[in-house]
FIMI-109600 format. One record per residue (C-alpha): x negated, y, z negated. Coordinates in Angstrom, 2 decimals, m for minus. Each point is the difference from the previous one (the first is absolute). Layout:
N
[pt [X; Y; Z]],
...
END
This chain:
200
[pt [25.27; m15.29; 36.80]],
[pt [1.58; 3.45; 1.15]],
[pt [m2.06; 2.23; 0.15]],
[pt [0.14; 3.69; 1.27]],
[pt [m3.89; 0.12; 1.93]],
[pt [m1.69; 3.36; m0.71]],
[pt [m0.67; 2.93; 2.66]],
[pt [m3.47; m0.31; 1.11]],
[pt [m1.74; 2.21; 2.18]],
[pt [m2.90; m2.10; 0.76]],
[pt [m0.31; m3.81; 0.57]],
[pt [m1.85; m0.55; m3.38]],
[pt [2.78; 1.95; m2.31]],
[pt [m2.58; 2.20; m0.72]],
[pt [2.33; 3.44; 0.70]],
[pt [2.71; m1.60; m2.56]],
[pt [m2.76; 0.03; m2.92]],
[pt [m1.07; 2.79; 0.34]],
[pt [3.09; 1.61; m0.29]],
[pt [0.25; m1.83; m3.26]],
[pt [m3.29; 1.16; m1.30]],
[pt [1.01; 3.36; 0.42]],
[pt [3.02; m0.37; m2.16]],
[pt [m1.70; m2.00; m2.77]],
[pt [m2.89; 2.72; m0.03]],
[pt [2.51; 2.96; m0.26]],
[pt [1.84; m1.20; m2.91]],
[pt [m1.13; 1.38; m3.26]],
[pt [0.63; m0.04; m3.88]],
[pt [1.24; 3.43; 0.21]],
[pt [2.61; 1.64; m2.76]],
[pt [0.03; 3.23; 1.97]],
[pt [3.08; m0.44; 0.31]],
[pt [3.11; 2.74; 0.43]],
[pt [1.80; m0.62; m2.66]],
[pt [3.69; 1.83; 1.47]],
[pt [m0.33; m1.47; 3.40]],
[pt [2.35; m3.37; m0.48]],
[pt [m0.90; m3.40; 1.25]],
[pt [2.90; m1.35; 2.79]],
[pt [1.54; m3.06; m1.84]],
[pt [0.06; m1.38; 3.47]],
[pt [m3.60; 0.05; 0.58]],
[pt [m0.31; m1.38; m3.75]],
[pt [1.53; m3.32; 1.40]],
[pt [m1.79; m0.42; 2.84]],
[pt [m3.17; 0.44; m2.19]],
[pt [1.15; m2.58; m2.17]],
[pt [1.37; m2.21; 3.24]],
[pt [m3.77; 0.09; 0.76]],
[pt [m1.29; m1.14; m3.48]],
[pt [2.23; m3.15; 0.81]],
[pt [m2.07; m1.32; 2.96]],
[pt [m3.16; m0.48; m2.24]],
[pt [m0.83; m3.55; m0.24]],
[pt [2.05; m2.09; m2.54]],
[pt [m0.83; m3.69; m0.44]],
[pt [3.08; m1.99; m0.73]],
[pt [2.15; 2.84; 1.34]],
[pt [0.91; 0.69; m3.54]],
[pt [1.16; 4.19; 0.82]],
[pt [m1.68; 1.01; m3.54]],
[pt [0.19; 3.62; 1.19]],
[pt [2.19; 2.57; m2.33]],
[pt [0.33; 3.62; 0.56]],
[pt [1.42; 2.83; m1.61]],
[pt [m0.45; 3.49; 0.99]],
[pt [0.26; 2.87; m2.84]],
[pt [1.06; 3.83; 1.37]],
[pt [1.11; 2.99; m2.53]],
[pt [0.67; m0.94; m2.99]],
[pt [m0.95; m3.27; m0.33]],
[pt [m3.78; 1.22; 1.15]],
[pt [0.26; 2.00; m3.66]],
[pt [1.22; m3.27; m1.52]],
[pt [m2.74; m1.95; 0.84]],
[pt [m2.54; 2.34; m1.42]],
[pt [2.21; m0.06; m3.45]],
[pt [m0.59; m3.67; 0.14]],
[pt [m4.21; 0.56; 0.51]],
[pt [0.61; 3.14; m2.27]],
[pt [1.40; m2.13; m3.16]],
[pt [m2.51; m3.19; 0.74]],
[pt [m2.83; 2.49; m0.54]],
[pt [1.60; 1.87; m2.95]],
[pt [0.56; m3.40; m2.14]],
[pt [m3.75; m0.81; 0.70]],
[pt [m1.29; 3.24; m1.47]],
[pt [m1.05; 2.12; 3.23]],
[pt [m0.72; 3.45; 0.32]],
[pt [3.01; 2.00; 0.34]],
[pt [m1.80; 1.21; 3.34]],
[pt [0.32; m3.12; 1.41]],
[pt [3.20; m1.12; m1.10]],
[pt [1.00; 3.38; 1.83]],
[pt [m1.52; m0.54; 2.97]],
[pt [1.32; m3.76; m0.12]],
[pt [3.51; 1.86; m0.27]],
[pt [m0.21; 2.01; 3.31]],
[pt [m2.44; m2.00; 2.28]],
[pt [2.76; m1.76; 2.08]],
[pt [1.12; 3.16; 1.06]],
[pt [m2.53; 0.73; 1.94]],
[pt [1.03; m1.84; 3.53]],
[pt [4.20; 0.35; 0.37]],
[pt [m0.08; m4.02; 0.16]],
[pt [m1.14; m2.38; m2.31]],
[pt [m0.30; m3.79; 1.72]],
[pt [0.52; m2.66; m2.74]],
[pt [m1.88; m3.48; 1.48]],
[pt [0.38; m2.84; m1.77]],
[pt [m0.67; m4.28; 0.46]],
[pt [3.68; m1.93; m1.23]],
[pt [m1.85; m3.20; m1.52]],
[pt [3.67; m0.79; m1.07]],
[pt [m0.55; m3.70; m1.41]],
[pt [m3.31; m0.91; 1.59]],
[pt [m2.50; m0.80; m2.85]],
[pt [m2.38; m1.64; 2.44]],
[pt [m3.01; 2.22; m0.25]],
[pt [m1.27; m0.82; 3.63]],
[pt [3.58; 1.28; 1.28]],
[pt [0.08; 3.13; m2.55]],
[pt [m3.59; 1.15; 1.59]],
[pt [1.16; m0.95; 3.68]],
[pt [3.46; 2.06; m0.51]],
[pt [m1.89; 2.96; m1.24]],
[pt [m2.62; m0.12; 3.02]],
[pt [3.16; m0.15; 2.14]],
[pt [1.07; 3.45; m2.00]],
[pt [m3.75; 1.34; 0.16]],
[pt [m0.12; m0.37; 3.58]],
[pt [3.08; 1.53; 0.72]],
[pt [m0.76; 2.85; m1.45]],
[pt [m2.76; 0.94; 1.85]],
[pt [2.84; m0.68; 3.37]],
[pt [2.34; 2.78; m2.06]],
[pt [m3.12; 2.19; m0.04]],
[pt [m1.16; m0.30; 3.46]],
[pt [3.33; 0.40; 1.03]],
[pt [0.14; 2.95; m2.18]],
[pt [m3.12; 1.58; 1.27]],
[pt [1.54; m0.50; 3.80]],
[pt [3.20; 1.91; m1.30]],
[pt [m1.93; 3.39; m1.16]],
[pt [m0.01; m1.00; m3.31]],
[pt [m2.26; 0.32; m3.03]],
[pt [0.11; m3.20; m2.41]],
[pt [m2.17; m0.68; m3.44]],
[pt [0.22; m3.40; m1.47]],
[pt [0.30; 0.37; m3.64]],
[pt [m0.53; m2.78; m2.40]],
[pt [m1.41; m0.02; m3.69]],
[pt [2.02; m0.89; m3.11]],
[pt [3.15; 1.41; 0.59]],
[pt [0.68; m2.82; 2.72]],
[pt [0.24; m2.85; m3.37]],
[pt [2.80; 2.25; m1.94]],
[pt [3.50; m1.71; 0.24]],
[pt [1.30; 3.49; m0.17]],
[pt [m1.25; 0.69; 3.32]],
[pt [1.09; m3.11; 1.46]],
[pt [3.65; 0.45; m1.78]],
[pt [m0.02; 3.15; 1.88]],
[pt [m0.56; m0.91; 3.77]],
[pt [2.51; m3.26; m1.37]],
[pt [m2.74; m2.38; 0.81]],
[pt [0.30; m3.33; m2.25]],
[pt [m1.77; m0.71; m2.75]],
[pt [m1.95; m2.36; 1.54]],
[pt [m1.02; 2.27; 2.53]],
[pt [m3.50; 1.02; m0.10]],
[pt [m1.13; 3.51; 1.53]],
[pt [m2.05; 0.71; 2.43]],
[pt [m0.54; 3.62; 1.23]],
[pt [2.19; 3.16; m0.41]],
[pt [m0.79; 2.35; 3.01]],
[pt [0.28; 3.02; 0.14]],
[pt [1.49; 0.65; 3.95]],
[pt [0.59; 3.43; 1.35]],
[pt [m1.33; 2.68; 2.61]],
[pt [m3.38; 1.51; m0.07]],
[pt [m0.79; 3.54; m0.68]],
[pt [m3.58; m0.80; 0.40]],
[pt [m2.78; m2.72; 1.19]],
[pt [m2.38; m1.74; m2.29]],
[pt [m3.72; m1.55; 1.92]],
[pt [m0.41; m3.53; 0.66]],
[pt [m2.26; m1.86; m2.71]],
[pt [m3.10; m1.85; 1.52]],
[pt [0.38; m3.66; 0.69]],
[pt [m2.66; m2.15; m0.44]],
[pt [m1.07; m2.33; 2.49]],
[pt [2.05; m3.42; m0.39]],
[pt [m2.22; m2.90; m0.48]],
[pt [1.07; m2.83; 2.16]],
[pt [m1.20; m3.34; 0.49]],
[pt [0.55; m1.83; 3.58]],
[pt [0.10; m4.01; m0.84]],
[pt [0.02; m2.43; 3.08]],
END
């Protein structure tokens, strides 16, 4: 296998993880975001260059991207905007559905291309594959300067929305993030303990 080895600073690795630790504890669900200030399309690939080198059993690519600036931001929020309105919501929400993309100057579309695969052990692998790529893109992200908010809820199952980033039909997705630079810091969570079992 080729392989590039990692830096270490000590004979154990240990310097190399820790530098890693740092990064994963500094990234946060943050939608402080400036909302002017755009995103370089170029560092948009690389972020979604990263996403690519998540595990992928079978080597099957499912990964699909489509990032949403200007316009298309306010487009996206029609598409929430009318899904609410036809099931009866508050015209409060239904407005705020209308202008919440707008809030970060990029809008990340992620989604898992099943294309014909209707084995439901391959489905759930390709969208682990996507999952875990995502959290590359926002590592990578957090190493950039950037904010990022993963987004999910009901608006990821409309076909309008997938018609939109010109995802197939079949495509199923998987986070919209909202990617931009911060105007502000949110604190880190707690994190429980893990619980781990050593088995020899």
């Amino acid at each position: 296998m080729d392989a590039t080895p990692l830096p270490t600073g000590s004979p154990d690795g240990l310097e190399a993880l820790d530098a890693l630790d740092a990064l994963i504890r500094r990234r946060r669900t943050n939608l402080r975001i400036d909302a002017e200030r755009a995103v370089p399309e170029s560092t948009v690939r690389r972020l979604c260059e990263l996403a690519q080198w998540a595990p992928n059993h079978h080597r099957t690519w499912p990964w699909r991207f489509a990032a949403l600036t200007g316009d298309a931001r306010v487009r996206l929020g029609a598409c929430a905007a009318e899904h609410l309105r036809a099931r009866g919501a508050a015209p409060e929400k239904v407005a705020k559905a209308e202008t919440k993309y707008c809030r970060a100057p990029l809008m990340l579309a992620v989604a898992v291309h099943h294309g014909a695969a209707d084995d439901a052990v391959r489905r759930a692998e390709d969208r682990d594959a996507v999952a875990a790529g995502i959290q590359n893109l926002l590592l990578g992200a957090t190493a950039a300067g950037l904010a990022s908010y993963w987004g999910s809820g009901e608006v990821l199952e409309l076909p309008s929305v997938r018609a939109l980033c010109g995802f197939e039909p079949s495509d199923e997705l998987v986070a919209l993030i909202y990617l931009g630079f911060p105007h502000g810091d949110v604190a880190a969570p707690p994190r429980p303990v893990p619980t781990i079992r050593f088995i020899a």
